[in-house]
Structure formats: C-alpha cells, structure tokens
Chimera marker file (.cmm) of the C-alpha trace (Angstrom):
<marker_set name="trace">
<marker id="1" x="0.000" y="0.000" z="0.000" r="1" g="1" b="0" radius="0.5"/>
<marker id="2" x="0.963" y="3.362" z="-1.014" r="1" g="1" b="0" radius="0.5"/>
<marker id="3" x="1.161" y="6.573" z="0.779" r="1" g="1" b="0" radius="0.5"/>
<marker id="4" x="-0.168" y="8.470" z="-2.136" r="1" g="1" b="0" radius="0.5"/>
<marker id="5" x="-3.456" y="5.901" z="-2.152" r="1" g="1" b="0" radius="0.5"/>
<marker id="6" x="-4.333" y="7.097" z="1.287" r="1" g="1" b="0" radius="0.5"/>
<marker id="7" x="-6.434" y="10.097" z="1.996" r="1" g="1" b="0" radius="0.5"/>
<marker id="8" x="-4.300" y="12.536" z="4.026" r="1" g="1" b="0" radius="0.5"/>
<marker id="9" x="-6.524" y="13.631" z="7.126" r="1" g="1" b="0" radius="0.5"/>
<marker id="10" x="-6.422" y="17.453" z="7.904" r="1" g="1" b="0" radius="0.5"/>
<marker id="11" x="-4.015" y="17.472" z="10.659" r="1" g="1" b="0" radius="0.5"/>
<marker id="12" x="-5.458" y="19.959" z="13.512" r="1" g="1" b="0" radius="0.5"/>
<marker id="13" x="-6.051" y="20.314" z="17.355" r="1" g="1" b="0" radius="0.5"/>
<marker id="14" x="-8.021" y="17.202" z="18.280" r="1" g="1" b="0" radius="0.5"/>
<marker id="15" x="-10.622" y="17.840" z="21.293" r="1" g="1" b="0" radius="0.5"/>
<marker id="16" x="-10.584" y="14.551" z="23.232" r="1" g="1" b="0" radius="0.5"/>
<marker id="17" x="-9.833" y="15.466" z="26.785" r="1" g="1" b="0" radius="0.5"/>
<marker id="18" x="-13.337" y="15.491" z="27.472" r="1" g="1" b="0" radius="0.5"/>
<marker id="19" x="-15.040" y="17.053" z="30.521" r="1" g="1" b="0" radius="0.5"/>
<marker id="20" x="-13.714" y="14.986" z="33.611" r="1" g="1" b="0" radius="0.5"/>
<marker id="21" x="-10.149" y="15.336" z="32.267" r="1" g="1" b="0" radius="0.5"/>
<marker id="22" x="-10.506" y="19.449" z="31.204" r="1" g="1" b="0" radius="0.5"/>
<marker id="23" x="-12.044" y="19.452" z="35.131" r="1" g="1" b="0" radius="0.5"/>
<marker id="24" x="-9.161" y="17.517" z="36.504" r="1" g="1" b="0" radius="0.5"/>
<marker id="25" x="-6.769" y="20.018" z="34.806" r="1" g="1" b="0" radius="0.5"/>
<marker id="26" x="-8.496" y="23.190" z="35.643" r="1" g="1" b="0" radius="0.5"/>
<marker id="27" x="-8.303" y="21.542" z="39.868" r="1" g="1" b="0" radius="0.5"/>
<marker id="28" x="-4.804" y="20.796" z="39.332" r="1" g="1" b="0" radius="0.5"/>
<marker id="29" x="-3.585" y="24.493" z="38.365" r="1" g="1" b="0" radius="0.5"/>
<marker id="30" x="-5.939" y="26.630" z="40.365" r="1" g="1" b="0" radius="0.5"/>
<marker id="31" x="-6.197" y="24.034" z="43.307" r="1" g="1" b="0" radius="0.5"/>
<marker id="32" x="-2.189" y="23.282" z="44.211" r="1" g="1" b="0" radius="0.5"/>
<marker id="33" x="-0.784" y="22.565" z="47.201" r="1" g="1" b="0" radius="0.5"/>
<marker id="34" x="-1.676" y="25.416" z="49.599" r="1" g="1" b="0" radius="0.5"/>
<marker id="35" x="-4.964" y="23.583" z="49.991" r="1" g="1" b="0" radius="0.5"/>
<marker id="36" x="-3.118" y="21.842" z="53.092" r="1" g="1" b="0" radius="0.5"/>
<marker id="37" x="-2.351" y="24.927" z="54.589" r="1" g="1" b="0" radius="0.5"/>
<marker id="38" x="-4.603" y="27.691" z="54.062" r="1" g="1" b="0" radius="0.5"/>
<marker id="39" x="-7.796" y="26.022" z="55.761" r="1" g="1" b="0" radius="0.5"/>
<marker id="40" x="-5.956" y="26.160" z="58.897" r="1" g="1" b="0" radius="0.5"/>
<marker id="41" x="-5.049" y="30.189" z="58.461" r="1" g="1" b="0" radius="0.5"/>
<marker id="42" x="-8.254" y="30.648" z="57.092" r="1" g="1" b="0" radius="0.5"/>
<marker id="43" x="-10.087" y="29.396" z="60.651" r="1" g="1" b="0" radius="0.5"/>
<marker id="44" x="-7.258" y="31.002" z="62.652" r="1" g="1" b="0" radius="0.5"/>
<marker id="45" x="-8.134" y="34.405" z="60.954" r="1" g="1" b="0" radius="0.5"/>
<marker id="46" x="-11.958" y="34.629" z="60.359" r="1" g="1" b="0" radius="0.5"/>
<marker id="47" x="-13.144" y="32.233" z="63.002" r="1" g="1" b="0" radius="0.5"/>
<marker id="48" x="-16.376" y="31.136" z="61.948" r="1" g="1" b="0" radius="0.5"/>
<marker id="49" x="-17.090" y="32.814" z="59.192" r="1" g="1" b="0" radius="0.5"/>
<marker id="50" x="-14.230" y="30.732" z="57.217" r="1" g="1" b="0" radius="0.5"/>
<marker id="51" x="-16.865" y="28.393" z="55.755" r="1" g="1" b="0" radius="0.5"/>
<marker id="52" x="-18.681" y="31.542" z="54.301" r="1" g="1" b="0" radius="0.5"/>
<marker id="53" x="-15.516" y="33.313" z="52.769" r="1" g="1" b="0" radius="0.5"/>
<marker id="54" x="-15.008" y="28.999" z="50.753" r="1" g="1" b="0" radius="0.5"/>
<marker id="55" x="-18.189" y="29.955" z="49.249" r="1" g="1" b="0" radius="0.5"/>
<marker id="56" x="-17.497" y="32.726" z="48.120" r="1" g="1" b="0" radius="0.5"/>
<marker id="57" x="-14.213" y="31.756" z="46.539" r="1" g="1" b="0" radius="0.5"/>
<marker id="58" x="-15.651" y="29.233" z="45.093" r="1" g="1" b="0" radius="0.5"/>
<marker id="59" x="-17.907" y="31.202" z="43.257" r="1" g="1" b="0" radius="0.5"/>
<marker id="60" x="-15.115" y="33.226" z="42.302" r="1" g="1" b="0" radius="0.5"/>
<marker id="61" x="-13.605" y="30.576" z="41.021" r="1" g="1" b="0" radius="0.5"/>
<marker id="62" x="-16.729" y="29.180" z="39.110" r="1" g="1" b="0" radius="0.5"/>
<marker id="63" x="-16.630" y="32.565" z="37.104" r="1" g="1" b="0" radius="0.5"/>
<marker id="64" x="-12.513" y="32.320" z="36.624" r="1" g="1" b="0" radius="0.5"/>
<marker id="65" x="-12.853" y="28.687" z="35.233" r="1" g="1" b="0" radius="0.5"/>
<marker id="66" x="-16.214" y="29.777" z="32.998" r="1" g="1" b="0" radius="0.5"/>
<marker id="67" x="-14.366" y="32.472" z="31.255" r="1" g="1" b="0" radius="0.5"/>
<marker id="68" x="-11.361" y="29.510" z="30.522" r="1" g="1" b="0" radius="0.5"/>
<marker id="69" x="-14.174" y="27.464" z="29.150" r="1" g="1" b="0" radius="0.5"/>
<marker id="70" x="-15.131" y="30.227" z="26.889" r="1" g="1" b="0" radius="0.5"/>
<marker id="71" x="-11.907" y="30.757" z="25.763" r="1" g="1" b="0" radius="0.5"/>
<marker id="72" x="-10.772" y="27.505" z="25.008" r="1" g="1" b="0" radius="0.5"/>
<marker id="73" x="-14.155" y="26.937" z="23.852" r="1" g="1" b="0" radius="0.5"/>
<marker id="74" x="-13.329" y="30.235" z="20.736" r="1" g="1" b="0" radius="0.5"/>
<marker id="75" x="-9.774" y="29.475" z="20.295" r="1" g="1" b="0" radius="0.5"/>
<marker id="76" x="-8.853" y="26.570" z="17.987" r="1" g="1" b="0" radius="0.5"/>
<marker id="77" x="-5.072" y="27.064" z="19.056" r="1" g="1" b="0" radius="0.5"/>
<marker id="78" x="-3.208" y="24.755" z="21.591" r="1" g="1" b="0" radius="0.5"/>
<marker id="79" x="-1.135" y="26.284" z="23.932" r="1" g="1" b="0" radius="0.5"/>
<marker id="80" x="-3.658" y="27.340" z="26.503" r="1" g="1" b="0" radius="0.5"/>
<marker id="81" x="-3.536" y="30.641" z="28.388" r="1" g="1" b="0" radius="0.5"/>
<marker id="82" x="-1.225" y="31.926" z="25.928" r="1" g="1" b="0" radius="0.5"/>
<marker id="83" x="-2.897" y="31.143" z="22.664" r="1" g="1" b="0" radius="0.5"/>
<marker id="84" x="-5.811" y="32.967" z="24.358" r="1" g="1" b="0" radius="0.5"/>
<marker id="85" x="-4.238" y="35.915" z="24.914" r="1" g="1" b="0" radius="0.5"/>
<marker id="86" x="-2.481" y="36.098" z="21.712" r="1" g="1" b="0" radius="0.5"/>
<marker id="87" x="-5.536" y="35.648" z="19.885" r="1" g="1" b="0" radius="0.5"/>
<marker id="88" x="-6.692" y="38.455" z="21.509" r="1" g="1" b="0" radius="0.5"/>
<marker id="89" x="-3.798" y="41.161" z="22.047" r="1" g="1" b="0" radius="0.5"/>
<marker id="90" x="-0.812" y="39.699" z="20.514" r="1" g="1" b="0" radius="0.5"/>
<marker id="91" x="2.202" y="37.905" z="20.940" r="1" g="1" b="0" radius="0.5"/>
<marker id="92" x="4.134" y="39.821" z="23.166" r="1" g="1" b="0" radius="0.5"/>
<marker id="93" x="1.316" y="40.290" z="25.858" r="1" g="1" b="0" radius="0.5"/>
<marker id="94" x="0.548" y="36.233" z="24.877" r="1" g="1" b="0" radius="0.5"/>
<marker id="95" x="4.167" y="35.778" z="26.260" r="1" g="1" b="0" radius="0.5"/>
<marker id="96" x="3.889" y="38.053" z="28.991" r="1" g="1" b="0" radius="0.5"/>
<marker id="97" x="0.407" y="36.096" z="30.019" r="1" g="1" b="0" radius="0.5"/>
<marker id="98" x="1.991" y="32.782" z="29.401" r="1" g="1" b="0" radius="0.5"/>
<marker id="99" x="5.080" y="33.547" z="31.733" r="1" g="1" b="0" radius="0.5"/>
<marker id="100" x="3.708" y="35.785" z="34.791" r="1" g="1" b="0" radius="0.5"/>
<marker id="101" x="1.411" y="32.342" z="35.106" r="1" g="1" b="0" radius="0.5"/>
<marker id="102" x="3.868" y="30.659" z="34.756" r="1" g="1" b="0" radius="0.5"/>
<marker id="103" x="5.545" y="31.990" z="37.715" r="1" g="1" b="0" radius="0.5"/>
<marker id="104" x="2.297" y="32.151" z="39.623" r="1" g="1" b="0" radius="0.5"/>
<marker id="105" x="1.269" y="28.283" z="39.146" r="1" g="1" b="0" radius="0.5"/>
<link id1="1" id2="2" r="1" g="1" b="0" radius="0.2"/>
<link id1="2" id2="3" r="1" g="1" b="0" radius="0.2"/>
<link id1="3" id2="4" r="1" g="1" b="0" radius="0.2"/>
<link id1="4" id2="5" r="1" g="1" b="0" radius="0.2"/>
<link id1="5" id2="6" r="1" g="1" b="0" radius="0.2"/>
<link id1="6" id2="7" r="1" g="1" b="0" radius="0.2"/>
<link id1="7" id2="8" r="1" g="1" b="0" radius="0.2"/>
<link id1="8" id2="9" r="1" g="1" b="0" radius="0.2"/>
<link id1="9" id2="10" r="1" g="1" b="0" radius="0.2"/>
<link id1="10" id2="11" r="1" g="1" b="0" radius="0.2"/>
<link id1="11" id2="12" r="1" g="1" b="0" radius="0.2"/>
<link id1="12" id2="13" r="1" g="1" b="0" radius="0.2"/>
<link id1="13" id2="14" r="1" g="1" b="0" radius="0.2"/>
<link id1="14" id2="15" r="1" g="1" b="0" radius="0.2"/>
<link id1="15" id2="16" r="1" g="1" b="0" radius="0.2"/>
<link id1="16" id2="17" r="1" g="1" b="0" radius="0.2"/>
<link id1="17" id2="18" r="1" g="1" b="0" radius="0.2"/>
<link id1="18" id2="19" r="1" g="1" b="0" radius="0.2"/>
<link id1="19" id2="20" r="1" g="1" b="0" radius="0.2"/>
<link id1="20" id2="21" r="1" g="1" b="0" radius="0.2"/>
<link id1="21" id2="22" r="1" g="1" b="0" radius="0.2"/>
<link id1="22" id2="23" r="1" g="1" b="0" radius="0.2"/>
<link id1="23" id2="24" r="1" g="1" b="0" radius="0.2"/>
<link id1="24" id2="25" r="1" g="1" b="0" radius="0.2"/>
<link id1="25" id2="26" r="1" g="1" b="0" radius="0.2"/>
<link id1="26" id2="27" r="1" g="1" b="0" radius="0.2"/>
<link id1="27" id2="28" r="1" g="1" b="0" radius="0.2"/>
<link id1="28" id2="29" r="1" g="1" b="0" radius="0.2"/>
<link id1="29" id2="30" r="1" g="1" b="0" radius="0.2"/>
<link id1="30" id2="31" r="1" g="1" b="0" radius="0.2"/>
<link id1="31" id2="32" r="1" g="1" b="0" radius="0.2"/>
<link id1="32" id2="33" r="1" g="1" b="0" radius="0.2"/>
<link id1="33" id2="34" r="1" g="1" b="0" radius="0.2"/>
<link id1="34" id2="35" r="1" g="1" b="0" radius="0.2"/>
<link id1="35" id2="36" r="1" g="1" b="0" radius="0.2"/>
<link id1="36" id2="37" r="1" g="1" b="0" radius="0.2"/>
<link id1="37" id2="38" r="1" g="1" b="0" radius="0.2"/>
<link id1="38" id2="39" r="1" g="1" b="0" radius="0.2"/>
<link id1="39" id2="40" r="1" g="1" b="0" radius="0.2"/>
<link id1="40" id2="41" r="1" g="1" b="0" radius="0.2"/>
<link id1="41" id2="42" r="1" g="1" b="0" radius="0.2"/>
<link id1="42" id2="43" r="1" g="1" b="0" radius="0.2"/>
<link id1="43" id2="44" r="1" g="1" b="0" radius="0.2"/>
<link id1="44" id2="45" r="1" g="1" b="0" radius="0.2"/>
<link id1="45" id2="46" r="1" g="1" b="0" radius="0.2"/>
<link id1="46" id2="47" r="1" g="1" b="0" radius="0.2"/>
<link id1="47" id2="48" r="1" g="1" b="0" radius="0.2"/>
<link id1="48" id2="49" r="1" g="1" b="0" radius="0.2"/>
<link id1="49" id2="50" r="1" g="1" b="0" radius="0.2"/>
<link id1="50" id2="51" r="1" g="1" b="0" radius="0.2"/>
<link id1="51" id2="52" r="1" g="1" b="0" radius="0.2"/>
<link id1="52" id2="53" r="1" g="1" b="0" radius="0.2"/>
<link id1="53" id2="54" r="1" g="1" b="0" radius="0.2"/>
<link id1="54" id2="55" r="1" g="1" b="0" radius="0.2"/>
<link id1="55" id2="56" r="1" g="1" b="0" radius="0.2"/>
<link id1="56" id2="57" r="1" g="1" b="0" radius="0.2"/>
<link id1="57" id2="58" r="1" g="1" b="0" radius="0.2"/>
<link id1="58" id2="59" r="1" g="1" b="0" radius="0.2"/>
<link id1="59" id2="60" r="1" g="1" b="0" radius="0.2"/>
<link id1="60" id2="61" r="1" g="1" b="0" radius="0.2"/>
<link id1="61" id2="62" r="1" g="1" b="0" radius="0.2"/>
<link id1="62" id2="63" r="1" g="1" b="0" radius="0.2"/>
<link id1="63" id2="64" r="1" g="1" b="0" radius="0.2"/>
<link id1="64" id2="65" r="1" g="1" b="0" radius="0.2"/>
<link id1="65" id2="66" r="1" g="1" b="0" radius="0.2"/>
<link id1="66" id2="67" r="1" g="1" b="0" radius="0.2"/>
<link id1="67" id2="68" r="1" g="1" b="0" radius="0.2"/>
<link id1="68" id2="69" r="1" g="1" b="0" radius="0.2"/>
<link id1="69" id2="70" r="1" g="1" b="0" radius="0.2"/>
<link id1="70" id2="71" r="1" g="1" b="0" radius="0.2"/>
<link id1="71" id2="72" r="1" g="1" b="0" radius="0.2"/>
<link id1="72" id2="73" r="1" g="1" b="0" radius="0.2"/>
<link id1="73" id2="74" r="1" g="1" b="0" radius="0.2"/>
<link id1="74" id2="75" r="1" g="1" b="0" radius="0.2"/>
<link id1="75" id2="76" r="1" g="1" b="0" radius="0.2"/>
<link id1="76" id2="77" r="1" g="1" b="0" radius="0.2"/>
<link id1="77" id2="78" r="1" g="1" b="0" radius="0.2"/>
<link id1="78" id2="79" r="1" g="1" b="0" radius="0.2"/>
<link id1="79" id2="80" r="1" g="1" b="0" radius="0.2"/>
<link id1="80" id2="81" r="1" g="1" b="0" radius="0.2"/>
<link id1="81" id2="82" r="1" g="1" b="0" radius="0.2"/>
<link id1="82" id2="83" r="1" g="1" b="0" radius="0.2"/>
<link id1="83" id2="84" r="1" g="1" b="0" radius="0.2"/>
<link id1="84" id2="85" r="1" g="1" b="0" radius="0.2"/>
<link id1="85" id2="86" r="1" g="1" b="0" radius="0.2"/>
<link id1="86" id2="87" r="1" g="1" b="0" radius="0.2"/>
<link id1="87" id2="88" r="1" g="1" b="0" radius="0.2"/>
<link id1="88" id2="89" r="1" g="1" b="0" radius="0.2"/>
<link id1="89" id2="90" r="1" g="1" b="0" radius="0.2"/>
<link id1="90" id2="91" r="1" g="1" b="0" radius="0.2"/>
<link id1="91" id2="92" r="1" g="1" b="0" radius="0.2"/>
<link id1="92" id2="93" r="1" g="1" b="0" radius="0.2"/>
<link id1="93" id2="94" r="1" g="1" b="0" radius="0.2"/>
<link id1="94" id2="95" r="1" g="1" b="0" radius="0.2"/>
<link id1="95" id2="96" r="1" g="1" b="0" radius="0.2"/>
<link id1="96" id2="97" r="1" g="1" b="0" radius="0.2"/>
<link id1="97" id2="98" r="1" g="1" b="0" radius="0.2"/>
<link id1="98" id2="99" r="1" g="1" b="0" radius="0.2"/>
<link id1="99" id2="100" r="1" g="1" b="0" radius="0.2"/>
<link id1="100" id2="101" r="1" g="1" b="0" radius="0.2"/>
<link id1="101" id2="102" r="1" g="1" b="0" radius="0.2"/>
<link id1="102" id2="103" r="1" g="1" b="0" radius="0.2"/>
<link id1="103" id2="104" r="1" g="1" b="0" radius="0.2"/>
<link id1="104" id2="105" r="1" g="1" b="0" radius="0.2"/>
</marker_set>
C-alpha cells in the first residue's frame, strides 16, 4: 500500500480530553498545594465565618474557570492561556500572560 493511495486527514487540534479530564486540569492548576495549609489560616483568621468566605471563593472561582471554558471553547489554538491571549492582544502580551502564570502556578 501506497502513501499516495491514502487520503491525508487534515491534521489539527483534536478535542478529546473530554469534561472529567478538562475538570481535573483546571483543579490541578488553580487548586495546588496550599490547599493543606490555608484552611488552617483561614479558621485562625476569620473564626467562623471561614466556611462563608469557601463559598465565596468558590464562586469566584466558578466565574474564573467559565471564562477559561469560553476561551478555550473560541480558540482553535493549543497552547492554553497563551494562545488565548495572543488571539486576543498579541504575541508579546501572549508571552507576557503565558510567563507571569507561569511563575504564579
């Protein structure tokens, strides 16, 4: 068999991570491991009201991740955070984006 006889697929990003795995990543890199600490701060600092101010984050959160989704969701690119801010405002700030979080993560 020939290479030539075979149709030659359009090679592009393939979306197969699917919604457990794209929640699994989106944990991983927001989540990391200050979770061990910070309930205990939280408490020592806010007393009972710590339970409240989780809520709240995690609605926080919620929107952070949803505006990910929508991105990713727009962009055909791979590359993440800084194919979404390239598409948007260029390669430099794409780079800038892609490093400072970087940094943070």
């Amino acid at each position: 068999m020939s290479a030539s006889s075979t149709p030659k697929e359009e090679a592009g990003l393939v979306r197969a991570i699917g919604v457990p795995g794209l929640t699994a990543n989106i944990v991983n890199s927001t989540v990391g491991a200050g979770i061990f600490a910070l309930p205990a701060l939280v408490a020592a600092q806010i007393g009972a009201a710590s339970p409240l101010a989780y809520v709240i984050c995690a609605v926080a959160m919620c929107l952070f991740v949803t505006s990910f989704a929508m991105a990713g969701s727009r962009v055909s690119l791979t590359g993440g955070l800084y194919a979404y801010v390239e598409v948007a405002f260029g390669r430099y700030v794409g780079f800038l984006a892609g490093v400072l979080y970087f940094l943070t993560a």
